[in-house]
KEPA-950041 format. One line per field, with one value per atom (N, C-alpha, C): residue in one letter; atom name; x, y, z. Coordinates in steps of 0.05 Angstrom, whole numbers. Example, Ala and Ser with C-alpha at 12.3 -4.5 7.8 and 13.67 -1.06 7.14 Angstrom:
2
residu [a, a, a, s, s, s]
atome [N, CA, C, N, CA, C]
px [264, 246, 264, 257, 273, 258]
py [-114, -90, -66, -45, -21, 1]
pz [156, 156, 156, 142, 143, 157]
This chain:
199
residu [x, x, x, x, x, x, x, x, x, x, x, x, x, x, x, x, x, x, x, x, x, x, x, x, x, x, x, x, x, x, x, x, x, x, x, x, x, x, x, x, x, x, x, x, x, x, x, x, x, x, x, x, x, x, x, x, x, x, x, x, x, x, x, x, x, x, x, x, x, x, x, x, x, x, x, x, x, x, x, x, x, x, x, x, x, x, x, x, x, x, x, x, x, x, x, x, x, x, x, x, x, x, x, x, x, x, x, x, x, x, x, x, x, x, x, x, x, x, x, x, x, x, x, x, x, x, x, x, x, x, x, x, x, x, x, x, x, x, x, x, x, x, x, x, x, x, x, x, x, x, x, x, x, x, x, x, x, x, x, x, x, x, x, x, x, x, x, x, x, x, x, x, x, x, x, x, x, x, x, x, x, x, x, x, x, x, x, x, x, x, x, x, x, x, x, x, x, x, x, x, x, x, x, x, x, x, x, x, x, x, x, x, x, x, x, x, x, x, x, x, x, x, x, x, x, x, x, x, x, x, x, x, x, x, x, x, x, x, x, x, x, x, x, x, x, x, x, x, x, x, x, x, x, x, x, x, x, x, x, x, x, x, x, x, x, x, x, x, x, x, x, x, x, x, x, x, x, x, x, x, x, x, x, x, x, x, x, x, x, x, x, x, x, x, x, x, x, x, x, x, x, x, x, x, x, x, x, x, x, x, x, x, x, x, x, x, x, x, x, x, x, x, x, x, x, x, x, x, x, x, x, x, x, x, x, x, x, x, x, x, x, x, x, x, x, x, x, x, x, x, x, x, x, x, x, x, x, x, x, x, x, x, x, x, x, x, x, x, x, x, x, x, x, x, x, x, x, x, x, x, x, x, x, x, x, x, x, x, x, x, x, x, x, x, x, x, x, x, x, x, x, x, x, x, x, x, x, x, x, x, x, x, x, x, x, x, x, x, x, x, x, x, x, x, x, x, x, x, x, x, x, x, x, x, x, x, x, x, x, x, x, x, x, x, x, x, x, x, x, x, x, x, x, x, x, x, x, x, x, x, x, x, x, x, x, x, x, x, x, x, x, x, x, x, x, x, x, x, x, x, x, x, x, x, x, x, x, x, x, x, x, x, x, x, x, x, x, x, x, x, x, x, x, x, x, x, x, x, x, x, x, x, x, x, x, x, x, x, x, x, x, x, x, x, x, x, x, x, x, x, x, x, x, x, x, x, x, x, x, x, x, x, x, x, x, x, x, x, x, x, x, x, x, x, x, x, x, x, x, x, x, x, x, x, x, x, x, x, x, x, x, x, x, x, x, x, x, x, x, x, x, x, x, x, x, x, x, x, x, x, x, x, x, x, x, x, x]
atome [N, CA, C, N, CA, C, N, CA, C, N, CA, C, N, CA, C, N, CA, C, N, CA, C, N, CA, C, N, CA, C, N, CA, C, N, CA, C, N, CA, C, N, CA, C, N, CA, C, N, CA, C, N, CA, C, N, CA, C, N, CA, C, N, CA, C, N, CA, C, N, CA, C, N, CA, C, N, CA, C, N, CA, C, N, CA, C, N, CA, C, N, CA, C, N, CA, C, N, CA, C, N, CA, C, N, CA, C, N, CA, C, N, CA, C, N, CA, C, N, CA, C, N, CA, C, N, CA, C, N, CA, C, N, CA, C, N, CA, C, N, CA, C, N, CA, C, N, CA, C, N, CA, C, N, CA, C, N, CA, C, N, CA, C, N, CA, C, N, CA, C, N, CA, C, N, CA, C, N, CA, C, N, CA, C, N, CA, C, N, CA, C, N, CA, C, N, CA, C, N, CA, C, N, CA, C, N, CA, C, N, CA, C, N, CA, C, N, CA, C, N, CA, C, N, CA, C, N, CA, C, N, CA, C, N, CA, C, N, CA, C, N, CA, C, N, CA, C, N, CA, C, N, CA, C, N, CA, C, N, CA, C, N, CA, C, N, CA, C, N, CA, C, N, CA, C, N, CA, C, N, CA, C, N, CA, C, N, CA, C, N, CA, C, N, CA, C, N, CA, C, N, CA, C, N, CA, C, N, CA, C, N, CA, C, N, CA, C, N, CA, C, N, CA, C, N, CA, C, N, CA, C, N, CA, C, N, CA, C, N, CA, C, N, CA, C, N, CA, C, N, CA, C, N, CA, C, N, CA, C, N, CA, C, N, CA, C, N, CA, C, N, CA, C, N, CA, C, N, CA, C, N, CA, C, N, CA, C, N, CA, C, N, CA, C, N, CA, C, N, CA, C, N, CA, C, N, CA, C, N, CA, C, N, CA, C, N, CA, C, N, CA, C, N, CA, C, N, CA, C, N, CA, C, N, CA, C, N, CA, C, N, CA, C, N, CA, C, N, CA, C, N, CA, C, N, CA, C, N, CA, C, N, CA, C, N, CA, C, N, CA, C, N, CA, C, N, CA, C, N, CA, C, N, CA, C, N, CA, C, N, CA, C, N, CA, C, N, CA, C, N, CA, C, N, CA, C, N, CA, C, N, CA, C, N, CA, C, N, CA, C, N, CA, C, N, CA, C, N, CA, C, N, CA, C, N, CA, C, N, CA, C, N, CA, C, N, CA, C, N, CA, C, N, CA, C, N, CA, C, N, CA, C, N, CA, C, N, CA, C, N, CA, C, N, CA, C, N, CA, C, N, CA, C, N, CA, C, N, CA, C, N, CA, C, N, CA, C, N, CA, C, N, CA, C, N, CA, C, N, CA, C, N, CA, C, N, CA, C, N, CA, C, N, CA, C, N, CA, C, N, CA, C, N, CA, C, N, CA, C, N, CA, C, N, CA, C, N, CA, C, N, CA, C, N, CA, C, N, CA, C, N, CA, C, N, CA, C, N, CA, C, N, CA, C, N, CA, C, N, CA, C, N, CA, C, N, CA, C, N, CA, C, N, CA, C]
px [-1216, -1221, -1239, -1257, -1273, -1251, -1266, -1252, -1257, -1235, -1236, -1258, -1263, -1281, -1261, -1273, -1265, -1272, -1297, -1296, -1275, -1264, -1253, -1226, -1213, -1193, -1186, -1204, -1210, -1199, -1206, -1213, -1191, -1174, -1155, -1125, -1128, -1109, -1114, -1142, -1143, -1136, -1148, -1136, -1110, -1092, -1064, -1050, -1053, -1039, -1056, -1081, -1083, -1074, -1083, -1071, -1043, -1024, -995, -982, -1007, -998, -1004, -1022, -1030, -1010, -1001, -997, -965, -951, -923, -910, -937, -930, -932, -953, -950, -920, -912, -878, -860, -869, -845, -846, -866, -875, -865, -867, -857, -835, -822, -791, -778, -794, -778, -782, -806, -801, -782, -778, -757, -734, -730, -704, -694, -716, -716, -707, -721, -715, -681, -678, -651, -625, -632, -605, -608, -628, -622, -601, -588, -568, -571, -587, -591, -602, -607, -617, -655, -660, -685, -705, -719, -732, -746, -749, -772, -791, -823, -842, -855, -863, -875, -901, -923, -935, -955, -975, -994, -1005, -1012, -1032, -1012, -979, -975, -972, -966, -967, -981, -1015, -1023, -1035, -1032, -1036, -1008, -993, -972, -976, -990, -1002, -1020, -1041, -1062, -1053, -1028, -1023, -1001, -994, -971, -1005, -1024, -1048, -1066, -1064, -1074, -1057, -1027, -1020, -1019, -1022, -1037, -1055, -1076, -1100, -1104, -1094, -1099, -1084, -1069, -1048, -1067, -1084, -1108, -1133, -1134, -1160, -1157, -1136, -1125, -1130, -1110, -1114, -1138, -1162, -1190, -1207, -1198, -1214, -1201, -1177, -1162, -1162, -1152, -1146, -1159, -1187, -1197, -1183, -1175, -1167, -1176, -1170, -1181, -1183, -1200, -1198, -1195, -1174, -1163, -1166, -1161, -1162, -1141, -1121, -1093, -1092, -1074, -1074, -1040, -1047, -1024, -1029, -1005, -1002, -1009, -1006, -1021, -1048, -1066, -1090, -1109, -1097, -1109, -1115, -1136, -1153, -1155, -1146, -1145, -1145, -1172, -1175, -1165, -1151, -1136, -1134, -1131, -1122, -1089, -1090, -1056, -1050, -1017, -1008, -1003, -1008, -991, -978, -973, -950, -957, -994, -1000, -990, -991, -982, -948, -936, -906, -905, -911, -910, -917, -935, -952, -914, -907, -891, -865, -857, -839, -843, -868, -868, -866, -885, -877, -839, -826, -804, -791, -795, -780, -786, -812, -819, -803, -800, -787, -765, -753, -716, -708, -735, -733, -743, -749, -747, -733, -719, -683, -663, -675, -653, -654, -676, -682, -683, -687, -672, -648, -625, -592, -600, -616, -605, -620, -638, -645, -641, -620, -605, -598, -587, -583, -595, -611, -628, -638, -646, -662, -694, -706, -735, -747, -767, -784, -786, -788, -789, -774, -758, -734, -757, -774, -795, -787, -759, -751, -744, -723, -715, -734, -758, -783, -799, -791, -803, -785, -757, -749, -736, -742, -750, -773, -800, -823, -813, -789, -790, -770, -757, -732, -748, -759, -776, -793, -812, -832, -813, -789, -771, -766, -762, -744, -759, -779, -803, -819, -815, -836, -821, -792, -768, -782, -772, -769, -798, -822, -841, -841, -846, -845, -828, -803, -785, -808, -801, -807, -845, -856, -890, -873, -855, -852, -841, -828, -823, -848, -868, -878, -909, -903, -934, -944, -933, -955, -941, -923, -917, -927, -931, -937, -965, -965, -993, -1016, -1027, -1042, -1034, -1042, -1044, -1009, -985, -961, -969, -973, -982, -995, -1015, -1035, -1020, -1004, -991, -967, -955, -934, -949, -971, -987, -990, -999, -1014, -992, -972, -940, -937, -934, -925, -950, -968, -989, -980, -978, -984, -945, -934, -906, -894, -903, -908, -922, -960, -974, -972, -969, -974, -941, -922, -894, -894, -907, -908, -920, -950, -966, -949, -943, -931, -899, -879, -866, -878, -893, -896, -911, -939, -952, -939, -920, -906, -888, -876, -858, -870, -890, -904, -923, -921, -941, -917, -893, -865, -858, -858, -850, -870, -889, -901, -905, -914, -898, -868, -853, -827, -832, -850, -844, -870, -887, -908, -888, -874, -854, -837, -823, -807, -824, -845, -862, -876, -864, -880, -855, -829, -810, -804]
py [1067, 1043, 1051, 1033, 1039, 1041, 1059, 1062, 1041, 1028, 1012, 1011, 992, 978, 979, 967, 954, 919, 919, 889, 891, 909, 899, 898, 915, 917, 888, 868, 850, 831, 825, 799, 812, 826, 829, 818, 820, 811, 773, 765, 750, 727, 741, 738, 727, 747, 747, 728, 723, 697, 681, 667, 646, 641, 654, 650, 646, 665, 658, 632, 616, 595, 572, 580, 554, 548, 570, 579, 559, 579, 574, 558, 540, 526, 502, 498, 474, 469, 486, 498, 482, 491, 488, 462, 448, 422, 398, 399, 387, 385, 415, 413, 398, 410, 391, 356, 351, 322, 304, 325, 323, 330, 339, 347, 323, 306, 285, 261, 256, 230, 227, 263, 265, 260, 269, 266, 243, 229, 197, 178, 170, 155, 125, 118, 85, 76, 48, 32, 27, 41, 41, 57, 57, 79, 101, 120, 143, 147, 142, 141, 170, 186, 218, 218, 209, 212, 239, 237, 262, 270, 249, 254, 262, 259, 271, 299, 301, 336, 359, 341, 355, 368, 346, 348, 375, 364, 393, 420, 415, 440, 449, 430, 442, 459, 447, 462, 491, 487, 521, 539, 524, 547, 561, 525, 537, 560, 556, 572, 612, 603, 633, 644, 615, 633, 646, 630, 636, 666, 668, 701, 713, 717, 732, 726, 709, 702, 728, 713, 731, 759, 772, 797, 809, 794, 800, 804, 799, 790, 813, 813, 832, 862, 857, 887, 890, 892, 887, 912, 901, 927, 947, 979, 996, 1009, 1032, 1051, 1076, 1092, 1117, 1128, 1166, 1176, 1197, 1202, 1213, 1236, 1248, 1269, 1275, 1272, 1261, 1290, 1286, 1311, 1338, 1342, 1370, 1366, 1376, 1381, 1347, 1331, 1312, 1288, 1281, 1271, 1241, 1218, 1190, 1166, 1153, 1130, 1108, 1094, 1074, 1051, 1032, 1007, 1008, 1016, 1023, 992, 1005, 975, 976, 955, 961, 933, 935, 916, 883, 879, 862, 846, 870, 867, 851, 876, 868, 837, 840, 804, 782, 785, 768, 769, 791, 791, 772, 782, 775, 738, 724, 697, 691, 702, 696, 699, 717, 716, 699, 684, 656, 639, 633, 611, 609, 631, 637, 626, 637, 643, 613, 591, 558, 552, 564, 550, 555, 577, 586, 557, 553, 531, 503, 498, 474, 473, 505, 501, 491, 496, 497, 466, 458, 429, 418, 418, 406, 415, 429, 446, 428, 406, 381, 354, 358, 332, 332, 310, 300, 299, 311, 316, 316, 309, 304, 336, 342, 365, 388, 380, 397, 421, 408, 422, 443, 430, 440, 466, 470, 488, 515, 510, 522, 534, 515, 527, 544, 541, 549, 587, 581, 611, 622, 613, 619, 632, 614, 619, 651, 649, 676, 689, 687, 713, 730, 708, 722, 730, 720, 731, 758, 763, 784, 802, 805, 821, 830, 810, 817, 828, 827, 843, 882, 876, 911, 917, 899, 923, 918, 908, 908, 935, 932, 958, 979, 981, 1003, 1006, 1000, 1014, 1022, 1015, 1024, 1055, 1060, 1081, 1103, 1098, 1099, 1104, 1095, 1094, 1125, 1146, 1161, 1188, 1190, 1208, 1211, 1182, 1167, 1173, 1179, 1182, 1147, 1150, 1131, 1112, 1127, 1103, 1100, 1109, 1097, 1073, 1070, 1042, 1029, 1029, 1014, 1002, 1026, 1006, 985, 996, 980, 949, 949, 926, 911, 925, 908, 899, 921, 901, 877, 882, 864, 836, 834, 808, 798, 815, 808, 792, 804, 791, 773, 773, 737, 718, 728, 709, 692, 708, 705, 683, 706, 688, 660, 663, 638, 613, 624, 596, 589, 618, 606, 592, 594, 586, 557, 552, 523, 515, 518, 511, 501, 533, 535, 509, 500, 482, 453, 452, 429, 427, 450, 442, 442, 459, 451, 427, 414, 389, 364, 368, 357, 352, 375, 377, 358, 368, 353, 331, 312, 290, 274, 289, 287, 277, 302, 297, 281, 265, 241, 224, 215, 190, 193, 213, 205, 190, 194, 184, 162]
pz [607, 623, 647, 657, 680, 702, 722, 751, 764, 779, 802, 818, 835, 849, 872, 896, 920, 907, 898, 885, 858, 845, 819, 839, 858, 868, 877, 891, 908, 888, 866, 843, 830, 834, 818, 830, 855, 878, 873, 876, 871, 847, 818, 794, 792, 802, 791, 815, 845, 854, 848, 846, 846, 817, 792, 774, 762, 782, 785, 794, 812, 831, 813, 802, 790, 758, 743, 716, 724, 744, 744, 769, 788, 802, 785, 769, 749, 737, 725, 711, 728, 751, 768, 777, 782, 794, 764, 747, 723, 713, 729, 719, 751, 773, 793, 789, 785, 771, 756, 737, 718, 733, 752, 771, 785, 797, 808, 804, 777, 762, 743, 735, 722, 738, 775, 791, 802, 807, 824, 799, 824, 818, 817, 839, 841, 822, 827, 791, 800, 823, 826, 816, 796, 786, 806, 806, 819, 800, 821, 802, 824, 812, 814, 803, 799, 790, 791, 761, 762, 784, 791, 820, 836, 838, 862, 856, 836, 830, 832, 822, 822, 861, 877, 900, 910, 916, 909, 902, 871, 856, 879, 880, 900, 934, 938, 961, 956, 930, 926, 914, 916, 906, 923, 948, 974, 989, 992, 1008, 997, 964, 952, 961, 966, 966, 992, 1000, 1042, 1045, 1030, 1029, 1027, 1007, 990, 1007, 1023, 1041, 1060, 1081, 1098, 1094, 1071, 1065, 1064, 1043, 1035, 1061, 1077, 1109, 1133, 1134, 1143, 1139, 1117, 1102, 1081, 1072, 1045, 1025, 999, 982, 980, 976, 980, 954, 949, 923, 938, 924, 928, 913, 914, 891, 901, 877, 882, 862, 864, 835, 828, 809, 784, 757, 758, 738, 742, 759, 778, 794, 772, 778, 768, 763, 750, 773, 780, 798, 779, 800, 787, 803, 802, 825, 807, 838, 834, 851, 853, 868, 878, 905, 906, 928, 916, 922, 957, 969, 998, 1007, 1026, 1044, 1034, 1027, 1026, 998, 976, 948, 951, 963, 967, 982, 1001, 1005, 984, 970, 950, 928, 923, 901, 914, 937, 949, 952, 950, 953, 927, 907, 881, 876, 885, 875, 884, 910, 917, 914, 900, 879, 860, 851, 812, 822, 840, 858, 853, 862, 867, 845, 823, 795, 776, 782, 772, 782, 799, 818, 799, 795, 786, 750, 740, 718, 717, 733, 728, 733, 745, 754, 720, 712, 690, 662, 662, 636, 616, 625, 614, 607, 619, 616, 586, 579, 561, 561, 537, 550, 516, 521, 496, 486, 466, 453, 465, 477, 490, 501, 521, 542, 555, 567, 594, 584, 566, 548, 554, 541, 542, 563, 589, 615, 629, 625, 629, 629, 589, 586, 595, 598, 616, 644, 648, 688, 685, 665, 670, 662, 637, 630, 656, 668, 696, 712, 718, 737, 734, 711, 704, 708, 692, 691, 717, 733, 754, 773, 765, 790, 777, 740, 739, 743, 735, 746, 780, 800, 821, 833, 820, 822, 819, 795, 766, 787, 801, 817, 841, 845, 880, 873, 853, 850, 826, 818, 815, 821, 846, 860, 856, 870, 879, 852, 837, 825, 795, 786, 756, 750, 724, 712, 716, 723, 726, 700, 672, 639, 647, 650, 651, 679, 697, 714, 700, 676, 664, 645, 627, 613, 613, 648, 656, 652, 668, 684, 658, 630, 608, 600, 594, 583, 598, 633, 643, 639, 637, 635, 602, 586, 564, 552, 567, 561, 578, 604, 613, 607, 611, 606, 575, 567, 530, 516, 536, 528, 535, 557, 573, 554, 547, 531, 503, 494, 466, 471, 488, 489, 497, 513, 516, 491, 478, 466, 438, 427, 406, 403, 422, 428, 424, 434, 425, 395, 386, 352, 336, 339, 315, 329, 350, 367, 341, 342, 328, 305, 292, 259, 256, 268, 266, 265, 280, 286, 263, 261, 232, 203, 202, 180, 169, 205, 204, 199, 209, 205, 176, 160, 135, 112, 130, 105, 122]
């Protein structure tokens, strides 16, 4: 793999919250909807609409980005070069205080969409959605606790390809779990419902 940048370091910080904000603030914004409409009690409907969500969306993406503004402006990311395995010389994008904050808001996002699973465990939902986002939300949780762990202890002792492949597991077993658990859910959702309408 090519060596880091100060620009690849930069767009990578960037990448992963706004992409986090946008991926699993959507998640979260759909299931709190659904949180909404399942606990009101009165005979008045609650109307939530797209547009208000996505205004919402737009502000759990702003307050990402401004983290990543800030930082980019402040503290721009740095490239280091450390040595690993003795004699073995290896530039890297290291994590600092700025990273840990970023994780630490992501994790009380997740923390508040753990919450709002338990509240919509029960509800009723077209293709049993919730179900679905829900494994999305534990899965990133989980994951983003052990690697978050699993680099702090890691930072400066670890072969550089063990951080690479932490990082690729970790993208490739949220991001990926993530679409197919939702996507998946909606093409057997469908089929199913293909199948009924033919008898």
């Amino acid at each position: 793999y090519s060596p880091p940048t100060v620009i690849t370091c930069t767009l990578k910080s960037w990448f992963r919250e706004v992409g986090f904000a946008v991926a699993y603030g959507a998640l979260l914004l759909k299931t709190w909807r659904i949180s909404v409409v399942f606990r009101v009690k009165s005979a008045a409907p609650v109307r939530i609409t797209d547009q208000d969500l996505m205004k919402y969306l737009l502000g759990i993406v702003l307050i990402f980005a401004a983290h990543v503004a800030v930082r980019t402006i402040v503290d721009p990311p740095r490239v280091v070069t450390s040595r690993a395995r003795g004699e073995l010389k290896t530039v890297q994008c290291p994590s600092d205080w700025w990273d840990h904050s970023a994780a630490i808001g992501e994790l009380l996002l997740l923390v508040w969409g753990i919450r709002l699973c338990w509240v919509v465990r029960k509800a009723p939902s077209e293709f049993n959605e919730s179900k679905f986002i829900t494994w999305a939300i534990y899965n990133e949780t989980l994951l983003s606790v052990f690697l978050n762990i699993a680099m702090i202890f890691l930072q400066d002792p670890a072969d550089p390809d063990v951080q690479y492949v932490l990082l690729f597991a970790h993208s490739q077993l949220t991001a990926t779990m993530m679409l197919g658990l939702l996507f998946g859910s909606k093409v057997s959702g469908s089929r199913e419902n293909n199948s009924i309408s033919r008898y």
